[in-house]
C-alpha positions as CSV (number, residue, x, y, z in Angstrom):
1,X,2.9,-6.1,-6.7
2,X,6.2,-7.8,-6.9
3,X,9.5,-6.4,-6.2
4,X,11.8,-5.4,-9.0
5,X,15.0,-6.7,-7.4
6,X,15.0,-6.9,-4.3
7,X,13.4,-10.3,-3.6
8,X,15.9,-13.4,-2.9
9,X,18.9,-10.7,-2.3
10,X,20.0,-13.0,-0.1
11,X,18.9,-16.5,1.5
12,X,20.0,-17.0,5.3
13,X,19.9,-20.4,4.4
14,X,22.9,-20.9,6.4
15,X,22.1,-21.6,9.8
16,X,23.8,-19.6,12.8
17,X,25.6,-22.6,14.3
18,X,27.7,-20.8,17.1
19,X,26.2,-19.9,20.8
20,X,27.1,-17.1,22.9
21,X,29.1,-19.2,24.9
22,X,30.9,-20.7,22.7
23,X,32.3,-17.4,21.2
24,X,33.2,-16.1,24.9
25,X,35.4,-19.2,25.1
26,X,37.9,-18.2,22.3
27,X,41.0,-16.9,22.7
28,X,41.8,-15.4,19.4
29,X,39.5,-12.4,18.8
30,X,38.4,-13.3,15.3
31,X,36.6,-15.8,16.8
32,X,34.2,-13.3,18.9
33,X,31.0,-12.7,16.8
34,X,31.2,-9.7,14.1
35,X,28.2,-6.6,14.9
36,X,26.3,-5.3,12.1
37,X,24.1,-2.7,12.9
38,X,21.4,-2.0,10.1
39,X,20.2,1.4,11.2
40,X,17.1,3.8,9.2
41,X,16.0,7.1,9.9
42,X,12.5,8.0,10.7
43,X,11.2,4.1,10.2
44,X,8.5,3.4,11.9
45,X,7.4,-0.1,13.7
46,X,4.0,0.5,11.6
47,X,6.1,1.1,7.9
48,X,7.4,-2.7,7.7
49,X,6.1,-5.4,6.3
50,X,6.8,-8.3,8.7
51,X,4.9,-6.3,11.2
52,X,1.7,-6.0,9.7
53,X,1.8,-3.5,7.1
54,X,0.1,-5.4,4.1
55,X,1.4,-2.7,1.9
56,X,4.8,-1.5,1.8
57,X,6.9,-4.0,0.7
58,X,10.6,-5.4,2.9
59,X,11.5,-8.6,2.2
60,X,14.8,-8.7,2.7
61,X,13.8,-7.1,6.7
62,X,11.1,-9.6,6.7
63,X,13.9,-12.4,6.0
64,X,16.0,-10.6,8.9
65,X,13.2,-11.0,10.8
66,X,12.6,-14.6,10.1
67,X,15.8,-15.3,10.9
68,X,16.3,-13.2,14.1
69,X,14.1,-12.0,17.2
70,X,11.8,-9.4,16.7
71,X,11.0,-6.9,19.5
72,X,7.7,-5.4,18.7
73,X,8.0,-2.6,21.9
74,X,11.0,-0.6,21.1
75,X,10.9,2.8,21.9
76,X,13.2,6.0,22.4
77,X,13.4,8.3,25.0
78,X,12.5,11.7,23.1
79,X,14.9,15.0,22.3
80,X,15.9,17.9,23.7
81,X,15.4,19.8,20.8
82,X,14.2,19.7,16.9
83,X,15.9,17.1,15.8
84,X,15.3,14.1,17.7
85,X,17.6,12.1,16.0
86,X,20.9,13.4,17.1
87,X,19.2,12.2,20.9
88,X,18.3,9.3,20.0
89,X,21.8,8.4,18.3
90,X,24.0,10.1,21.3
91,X,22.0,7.3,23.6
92,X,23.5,4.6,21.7
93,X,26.8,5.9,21.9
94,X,27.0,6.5,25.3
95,X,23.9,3.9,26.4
96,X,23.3,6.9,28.7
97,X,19.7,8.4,29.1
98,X,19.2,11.2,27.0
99,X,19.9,14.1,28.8
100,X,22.4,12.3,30.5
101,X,23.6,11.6,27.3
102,X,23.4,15.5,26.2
103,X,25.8,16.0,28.8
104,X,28.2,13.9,28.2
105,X,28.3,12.5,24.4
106,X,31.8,14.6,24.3
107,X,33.8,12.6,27.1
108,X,31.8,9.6,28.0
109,X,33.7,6.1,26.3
110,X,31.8,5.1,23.4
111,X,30.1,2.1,21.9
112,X,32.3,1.5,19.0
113,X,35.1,3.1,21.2
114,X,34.6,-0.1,23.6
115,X,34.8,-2.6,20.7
116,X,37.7,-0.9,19.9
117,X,39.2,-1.6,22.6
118,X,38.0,-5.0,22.7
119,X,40.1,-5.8,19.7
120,X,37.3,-4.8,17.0
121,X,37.8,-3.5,13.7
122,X,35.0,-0.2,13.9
123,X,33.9,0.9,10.7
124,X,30.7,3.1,9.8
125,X,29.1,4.5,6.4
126,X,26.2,6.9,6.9
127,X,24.6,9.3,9.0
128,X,25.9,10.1,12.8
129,X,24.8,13.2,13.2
130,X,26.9,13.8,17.0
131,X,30.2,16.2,15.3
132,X,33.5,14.8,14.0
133,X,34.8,14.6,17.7
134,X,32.6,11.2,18.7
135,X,33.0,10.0,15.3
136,X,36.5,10.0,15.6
137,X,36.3,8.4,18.8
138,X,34.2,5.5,17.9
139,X,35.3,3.9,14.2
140,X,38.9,3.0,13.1
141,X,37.1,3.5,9.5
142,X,34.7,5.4,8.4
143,X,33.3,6.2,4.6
144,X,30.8,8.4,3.3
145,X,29.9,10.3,6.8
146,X,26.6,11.8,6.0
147,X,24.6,14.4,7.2
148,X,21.7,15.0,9.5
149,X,19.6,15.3,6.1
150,X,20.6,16.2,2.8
151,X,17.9,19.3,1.6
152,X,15.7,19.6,-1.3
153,X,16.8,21.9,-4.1
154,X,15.5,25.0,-2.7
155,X,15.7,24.4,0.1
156,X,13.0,25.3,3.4
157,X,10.0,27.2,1.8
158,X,10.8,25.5,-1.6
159,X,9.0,23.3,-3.8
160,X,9.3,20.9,-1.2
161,X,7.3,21.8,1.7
162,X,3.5,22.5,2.1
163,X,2.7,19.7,-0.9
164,X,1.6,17.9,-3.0
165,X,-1.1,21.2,-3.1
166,X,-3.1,22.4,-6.4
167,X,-0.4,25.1,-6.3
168,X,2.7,23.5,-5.9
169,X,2.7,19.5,-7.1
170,X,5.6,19.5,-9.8
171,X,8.3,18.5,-6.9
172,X,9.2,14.8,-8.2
173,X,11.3,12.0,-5.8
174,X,13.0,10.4,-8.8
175,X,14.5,13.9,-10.0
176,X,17.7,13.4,-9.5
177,X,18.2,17.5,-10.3
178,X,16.7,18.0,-7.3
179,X,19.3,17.3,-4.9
180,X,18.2,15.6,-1.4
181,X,19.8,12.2,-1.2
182,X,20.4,12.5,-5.0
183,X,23.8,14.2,-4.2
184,X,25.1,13.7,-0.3
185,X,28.3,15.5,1.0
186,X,30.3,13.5,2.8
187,X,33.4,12.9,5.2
188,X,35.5,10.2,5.4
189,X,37.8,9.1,8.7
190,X,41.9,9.0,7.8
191,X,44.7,9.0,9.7
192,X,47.3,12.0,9.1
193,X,50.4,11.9,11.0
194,X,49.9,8.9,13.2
195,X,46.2,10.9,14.1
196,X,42.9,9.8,12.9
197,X,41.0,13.0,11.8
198,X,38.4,13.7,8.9
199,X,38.7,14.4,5.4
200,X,37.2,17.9,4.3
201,X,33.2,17.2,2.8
202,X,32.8,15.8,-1.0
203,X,29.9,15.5,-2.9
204,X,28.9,12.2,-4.4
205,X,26.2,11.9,-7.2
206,X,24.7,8.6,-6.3
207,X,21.8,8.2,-3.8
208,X,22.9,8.1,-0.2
209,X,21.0,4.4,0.1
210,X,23.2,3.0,-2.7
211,X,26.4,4.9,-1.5
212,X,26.1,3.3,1.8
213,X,25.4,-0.1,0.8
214,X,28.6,-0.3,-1.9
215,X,30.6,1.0,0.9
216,X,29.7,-1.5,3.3
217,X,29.8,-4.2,0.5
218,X,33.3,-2.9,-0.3
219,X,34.4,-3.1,3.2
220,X,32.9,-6.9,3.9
221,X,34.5,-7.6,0.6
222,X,38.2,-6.5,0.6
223,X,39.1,-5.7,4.2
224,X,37.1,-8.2,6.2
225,X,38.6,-11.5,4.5
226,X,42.4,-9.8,5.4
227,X,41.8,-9.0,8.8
228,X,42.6,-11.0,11.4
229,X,40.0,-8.9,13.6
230,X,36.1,-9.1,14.4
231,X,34.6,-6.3,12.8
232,X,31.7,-3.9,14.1
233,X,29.9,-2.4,11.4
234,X,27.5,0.5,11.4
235,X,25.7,1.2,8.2
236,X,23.6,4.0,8.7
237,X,21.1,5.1,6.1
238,X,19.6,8.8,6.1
239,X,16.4,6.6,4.4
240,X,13.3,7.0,5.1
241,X,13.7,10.7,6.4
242,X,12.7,13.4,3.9
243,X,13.0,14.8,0.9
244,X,11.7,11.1,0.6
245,X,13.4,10.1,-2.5
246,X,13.9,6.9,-4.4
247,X,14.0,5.4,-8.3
248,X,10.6,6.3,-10.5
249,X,10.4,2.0,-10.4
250,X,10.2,2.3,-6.3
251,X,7.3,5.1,-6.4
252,X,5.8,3.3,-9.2
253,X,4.9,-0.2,-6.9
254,X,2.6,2.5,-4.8
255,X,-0.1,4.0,-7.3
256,X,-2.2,6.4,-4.5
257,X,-5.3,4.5,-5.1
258,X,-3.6,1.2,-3.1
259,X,-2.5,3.8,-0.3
260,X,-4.9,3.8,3.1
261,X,-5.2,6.5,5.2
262,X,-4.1,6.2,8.8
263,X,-6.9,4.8,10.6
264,X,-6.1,7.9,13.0
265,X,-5.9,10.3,10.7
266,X,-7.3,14.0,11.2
267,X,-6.3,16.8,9.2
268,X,-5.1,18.8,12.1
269,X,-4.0,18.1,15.4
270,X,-6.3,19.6,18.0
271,X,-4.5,21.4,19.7
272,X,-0.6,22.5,19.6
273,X,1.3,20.0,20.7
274,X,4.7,21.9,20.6
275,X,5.6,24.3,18.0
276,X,2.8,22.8,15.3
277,X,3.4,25.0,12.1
278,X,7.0,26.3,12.8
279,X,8.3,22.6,12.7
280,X,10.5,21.7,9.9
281,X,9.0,18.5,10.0
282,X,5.2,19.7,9.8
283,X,5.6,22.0,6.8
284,X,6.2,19.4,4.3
285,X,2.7,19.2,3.8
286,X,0.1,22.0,3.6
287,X,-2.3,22.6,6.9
288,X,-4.9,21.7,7.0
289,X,-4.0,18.2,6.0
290,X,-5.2,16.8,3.1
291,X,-6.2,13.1,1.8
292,X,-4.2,13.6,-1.2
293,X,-0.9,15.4,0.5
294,X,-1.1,12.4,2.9
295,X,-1.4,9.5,0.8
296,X,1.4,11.3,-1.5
297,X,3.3,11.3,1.5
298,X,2.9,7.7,2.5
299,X,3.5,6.6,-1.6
300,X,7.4,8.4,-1.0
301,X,8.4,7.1,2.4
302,X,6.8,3.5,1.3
303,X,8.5,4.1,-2.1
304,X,12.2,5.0,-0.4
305,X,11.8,2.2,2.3
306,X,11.7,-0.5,-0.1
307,X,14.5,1.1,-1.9
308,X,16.4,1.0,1.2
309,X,15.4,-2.7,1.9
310,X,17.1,-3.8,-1.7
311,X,20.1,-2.0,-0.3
312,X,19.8,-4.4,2.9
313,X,19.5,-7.1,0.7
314,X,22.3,-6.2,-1.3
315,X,24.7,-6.1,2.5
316,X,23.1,-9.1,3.6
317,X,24.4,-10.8,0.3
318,X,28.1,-9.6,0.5
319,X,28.2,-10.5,4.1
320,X,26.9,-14.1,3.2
321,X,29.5,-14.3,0.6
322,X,32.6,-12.9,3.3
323,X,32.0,-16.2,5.0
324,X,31.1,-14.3,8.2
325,X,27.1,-14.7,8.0
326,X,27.0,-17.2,10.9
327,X,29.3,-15.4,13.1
328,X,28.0,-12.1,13.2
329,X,25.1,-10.5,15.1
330,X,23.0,-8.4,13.0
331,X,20.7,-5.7,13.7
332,X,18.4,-3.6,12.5
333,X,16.0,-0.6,13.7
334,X,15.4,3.1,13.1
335,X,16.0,6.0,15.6
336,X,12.6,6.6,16.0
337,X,9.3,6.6,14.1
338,X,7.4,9.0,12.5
339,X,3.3,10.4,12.0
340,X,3.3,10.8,9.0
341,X,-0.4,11.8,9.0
342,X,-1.5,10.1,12.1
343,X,-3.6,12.6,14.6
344,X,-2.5,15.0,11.8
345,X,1.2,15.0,12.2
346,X,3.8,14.5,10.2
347,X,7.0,14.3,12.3
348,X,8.5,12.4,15.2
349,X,8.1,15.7,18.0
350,X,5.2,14.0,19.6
351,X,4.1,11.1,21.4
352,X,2.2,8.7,19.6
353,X,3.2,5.3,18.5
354,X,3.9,5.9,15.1
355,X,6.8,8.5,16.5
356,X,8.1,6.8,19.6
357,X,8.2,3.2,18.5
358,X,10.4,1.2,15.7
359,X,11.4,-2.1,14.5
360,X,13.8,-3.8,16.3
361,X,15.2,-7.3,15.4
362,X,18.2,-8.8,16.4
363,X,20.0,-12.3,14.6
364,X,22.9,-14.4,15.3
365,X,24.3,-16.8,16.9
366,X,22.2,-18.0,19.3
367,X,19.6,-16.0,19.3
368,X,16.3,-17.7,18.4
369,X,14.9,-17.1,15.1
370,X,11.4,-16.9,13.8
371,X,10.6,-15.1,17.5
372,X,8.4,-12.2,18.5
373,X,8.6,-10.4,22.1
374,X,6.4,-7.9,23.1
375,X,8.8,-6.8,26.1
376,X,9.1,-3.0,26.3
377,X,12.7,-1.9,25.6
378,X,14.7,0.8,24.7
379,X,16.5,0.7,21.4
380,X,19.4,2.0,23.2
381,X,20.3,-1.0,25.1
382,X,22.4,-2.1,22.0
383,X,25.7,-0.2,24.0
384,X,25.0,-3.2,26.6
385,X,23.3,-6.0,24.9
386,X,26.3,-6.4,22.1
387,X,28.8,-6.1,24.7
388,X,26.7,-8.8,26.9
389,X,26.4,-10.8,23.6
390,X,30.5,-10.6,22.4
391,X,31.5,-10.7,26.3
392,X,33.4,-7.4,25.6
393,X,33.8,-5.1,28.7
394,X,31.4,-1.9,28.8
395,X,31.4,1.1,31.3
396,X,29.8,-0.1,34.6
397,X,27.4,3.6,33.9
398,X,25.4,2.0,31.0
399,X,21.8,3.2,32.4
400,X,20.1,1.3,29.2
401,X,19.4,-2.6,29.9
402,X,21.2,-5.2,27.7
403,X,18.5,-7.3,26.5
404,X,20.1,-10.1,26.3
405,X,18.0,-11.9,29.7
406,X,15.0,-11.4,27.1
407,X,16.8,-12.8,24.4
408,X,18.1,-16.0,26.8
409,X,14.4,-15.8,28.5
410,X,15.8,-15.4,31.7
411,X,13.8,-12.3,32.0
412,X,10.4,-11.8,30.5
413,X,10.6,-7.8,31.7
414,X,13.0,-5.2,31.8
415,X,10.8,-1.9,32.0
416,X,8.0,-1.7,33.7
417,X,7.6,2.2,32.1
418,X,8.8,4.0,29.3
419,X,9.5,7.8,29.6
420,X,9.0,10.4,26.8
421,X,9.7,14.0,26.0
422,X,10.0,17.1,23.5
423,X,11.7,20.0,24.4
424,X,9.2,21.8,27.4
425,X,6.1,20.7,25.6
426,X,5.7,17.0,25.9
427,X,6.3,14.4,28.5
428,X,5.1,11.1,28.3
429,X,5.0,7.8,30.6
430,X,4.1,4.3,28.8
431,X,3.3,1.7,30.1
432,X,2.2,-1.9,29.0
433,X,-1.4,-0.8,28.9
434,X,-1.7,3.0,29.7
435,X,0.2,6.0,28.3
436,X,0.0,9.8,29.7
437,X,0.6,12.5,28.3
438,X,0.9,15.9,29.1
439,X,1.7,19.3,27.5
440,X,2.0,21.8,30.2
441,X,2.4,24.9,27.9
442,X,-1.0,24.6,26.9
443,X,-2.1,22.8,29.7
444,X,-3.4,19.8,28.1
445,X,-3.7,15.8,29.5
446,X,-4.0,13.1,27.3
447,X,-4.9,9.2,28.5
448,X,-4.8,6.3,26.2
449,X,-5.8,2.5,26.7
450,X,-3.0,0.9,24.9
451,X,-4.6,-2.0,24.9
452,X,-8.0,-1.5,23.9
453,X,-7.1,1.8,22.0
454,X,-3.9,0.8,20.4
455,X,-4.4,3.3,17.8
456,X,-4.7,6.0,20.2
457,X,-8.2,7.2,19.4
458,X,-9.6,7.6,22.4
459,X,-8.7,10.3,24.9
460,X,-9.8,9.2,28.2
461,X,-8.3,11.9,30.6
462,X,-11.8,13.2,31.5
463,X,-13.2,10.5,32.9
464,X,-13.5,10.2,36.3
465,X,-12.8,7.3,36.8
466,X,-9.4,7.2,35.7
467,X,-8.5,10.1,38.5
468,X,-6.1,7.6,40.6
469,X,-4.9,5.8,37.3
470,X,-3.5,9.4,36.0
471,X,-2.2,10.2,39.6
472,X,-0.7,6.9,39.6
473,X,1.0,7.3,36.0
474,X,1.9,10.9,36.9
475,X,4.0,9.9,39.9
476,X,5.8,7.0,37.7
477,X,6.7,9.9,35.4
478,X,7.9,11.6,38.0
479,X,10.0,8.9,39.0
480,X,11.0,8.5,35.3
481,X,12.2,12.2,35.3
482,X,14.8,11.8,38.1
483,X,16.1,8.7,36.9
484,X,16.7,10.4,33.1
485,X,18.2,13.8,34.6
486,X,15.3,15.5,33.6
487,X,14.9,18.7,35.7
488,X,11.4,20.1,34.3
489,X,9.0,20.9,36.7
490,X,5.9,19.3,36.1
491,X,4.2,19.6,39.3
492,X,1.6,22.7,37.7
493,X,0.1,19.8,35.7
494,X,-1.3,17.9,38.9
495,X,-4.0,20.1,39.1
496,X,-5.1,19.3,35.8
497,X,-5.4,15.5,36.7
């Protein structure tokens, strides 16, 4: 299959010819290195191409990648409720640990807030998702401020959820009538009176990957070259998360027949990890699970990925025409993952890999391209690593690690353990070849070889054996809770090791 236009959107052919160093040395602030952050929404490190997916198709994240270092073990740090993206997006505002973070979103200072500071032109187009307040406080400019999601027409219990079934399989993600991403609402950042503020919402009839592209071409195309600034863009698109829609021509390049299975597939979980059928996220496709409301699945999040990626392309372009290509550090990751089908889940409120982990790459000037590190890290270290990167000053509380001793190799670790949760049902510890988890509200305890069992196939909790290993992993997490503010007693679950 080849891409209809989204291959050679744009070349990288120029080479990133500035170090760190060399930008912390300038005086004048234009000469700091520009931040694009690339951001997607439910992506997950197994739904892109340059990571081993055969299928889907991202070339223009595969050139990223190529010309960039990829981090292969990036991970979040879970939610305190439903929607675990508004967690996951508070952490990188405040580079606090999430329920730090909780606490304190409304007064801590602010990634783009910093930059700010710094001397930075802030500017974002897309979803934040953490009220008008933040927002306000972070980006000088902002266009097309999205929502959370945008709903199918209908709404929950509509057309939409528990399909594609024999009863309900007319629900189509090229109809533009049916609302969804088809027709955001939006907010835009002005100043009244010498105040920055938001405008009242407006609906815009043009998909919200499209709409967030032209304003971020529009903004690297007639403010950038004018401003005697460094600019800090974040471009964050509500793609992949559902109602999963893209163009017919984008679903088309995925016929169902070319669409495998998760190798961990099941068509239910086996037992209830938290909430199983009254999540949002879970009722998009009938229970049981079936093969054909699976693959359907994968065919629209594969379909509106590579949608998104032409849009990538389409930035990636306009910044190499603004003259600022090889003077500006570029990212791009998701918030999170998401099952979609693996162990029989759909969403992100668990605590497999497909949910936990995303892409993560990271380009610029002098940063090694073509790279791959396997060091665990936490996507929220961006707060740190761009202000390490830009030598701009950050709060002395950031509690996520710059990566930027990986990136130099100064470092080949940062975390030795990675801490997960959902709301009182899940908490998770990862390390580099073990992960435990445990659900204490039904009193479950599940033990994966992550490097034998990468697929997470294998429960191995019952073994004997592996008594000291869980005790071991259990006091990490316990450990891991202190250090996040977590206050959830866990210590009913010890008997069960």
């Amino acid at each position: 299959m080849k891409i209809k236009h989204a291959i050679g959107a744009f070349a990288l052919a120029t080479p990133f010819l500035m170090s760190c160093a060399s930008t912390t040395e300038k005086e004048d602030p234009k000469e700091k290195p520009n931040i694009l952050f690339l951001f997607a929404d439910d992506l997950s490190y197994n739904a892109v191409n340059y990571l081993g997916n055969d299928i889907v198709q991202t070339p223009n994240i595969n050139r990223l990648a190529e010309s960039g270092t990829s981090f292969t073990n990036c991970f979040h740090q879970g939610s305190w409720s439903g929607a675990v993206c508004v967690a996951s997006r508070a952490m990188i505002a405040t580079g606090r640990y999430i329920y730090h973070a909780r606490d304190e979103i409304n007064d801590a200072p602010l990634w783009g807030q910093s930059f700010s500071a710094a001397g930075y032109d802030t500017y974002i187009t897309g979803k934040w998702h953490n009220k008008d307040r933040t927002v306000i406080k972070s980006f000088d400019y902002g266009v097309a401020i999205g929502h959370g999601m945008y709903e199918t027409k209908g709404g929950k219990g509509g057309m939409g959820y528990f399909r594609p079934s024999p009863e309900n399989n007319e629900w189509s993600p090229s109809d533009i009538d049916l609302l969804g991403h088809w027709s955001p609402s939006n907010k835009d950042i002005v100043w009244v009176d010498g105040e920055k503020t938001v405008t009242e919402e407006y609906v815009t009839q043009k998909h919200t990957s499209e709409l967030y592209a032209d304003n971020a071409i529009e903004f690297l195309t007639n403010h950038v070259p004018d401003s005697d600034k460094p600019f800090m863009m974040y471009v964050s698109f509500n793609a992949p998360h559902d109602p999963r829609q893209s163009p017919k021509e984008y679903v088309d390049m995925y016929p169902l027949e070319n669409i495998p299975l998760p190798v961990n597939y099941m068509d239910l979980h086996p037992f209830d990890q938290g909430e199983r059928y009254s999540l949002r996220d879970e009722q998009l496709s009938p229970f049981p699970r079936t093969e054909f409301a699976i693959k359907t699945a994968i065919q629209e999040y594969y379909a509106i990925i590579t949608h998104m990626d032409y849009e990538i392309g389409r930035i990636m372009a306009a910044l190499e025409e603004s003259g600022e290509l090889e003077n500006t550090i570029i990212v791009f990751s998701g918030d999170h993952g998401l099952g979609m089908g693996s162990h029989g889940l759909l969403g992100k409120q668990n605590q497999y890999e497909p949910s936990i982990r995303m892409p993560f790459v990271i380009a610029g000037p002098g940063i090694e391209k073509g790279a791959t590190n396997d060091a665990m890290m936490y996507l929220q270290g961006l707060y740190a690593t761009t202000g390490d990167l830009a030598d701009v000053p950050v709060p002395e509380n950031l509690e996520f690690k710059s990566i930027a001793p990986l990136l130099s190799g100064e470092k080949d670790e940062i975390y030795d353990a990675i801490f997960g949760s959902y709301k009182d049902f899940q908490r998770m510890v990862r390390t580099e070849n073990y992960k435990l988890i445990l659900y204490p509200q039904v009193n479950e305890v599940q033990l994966f070889d992550m490097k034998n069992d990468p697929d997470e196939l294998n429960n191995i909790a019952a073994n004997p054996e592996n008594k000291e290993l869980k005790l071991e992993l259990y006091n990490r997490l316990l450990e891991l809770q202190l250090e996040v503010g977590d206050e959830f007693d866990l210590s009913v679950m010890k008997e069960l090791l």
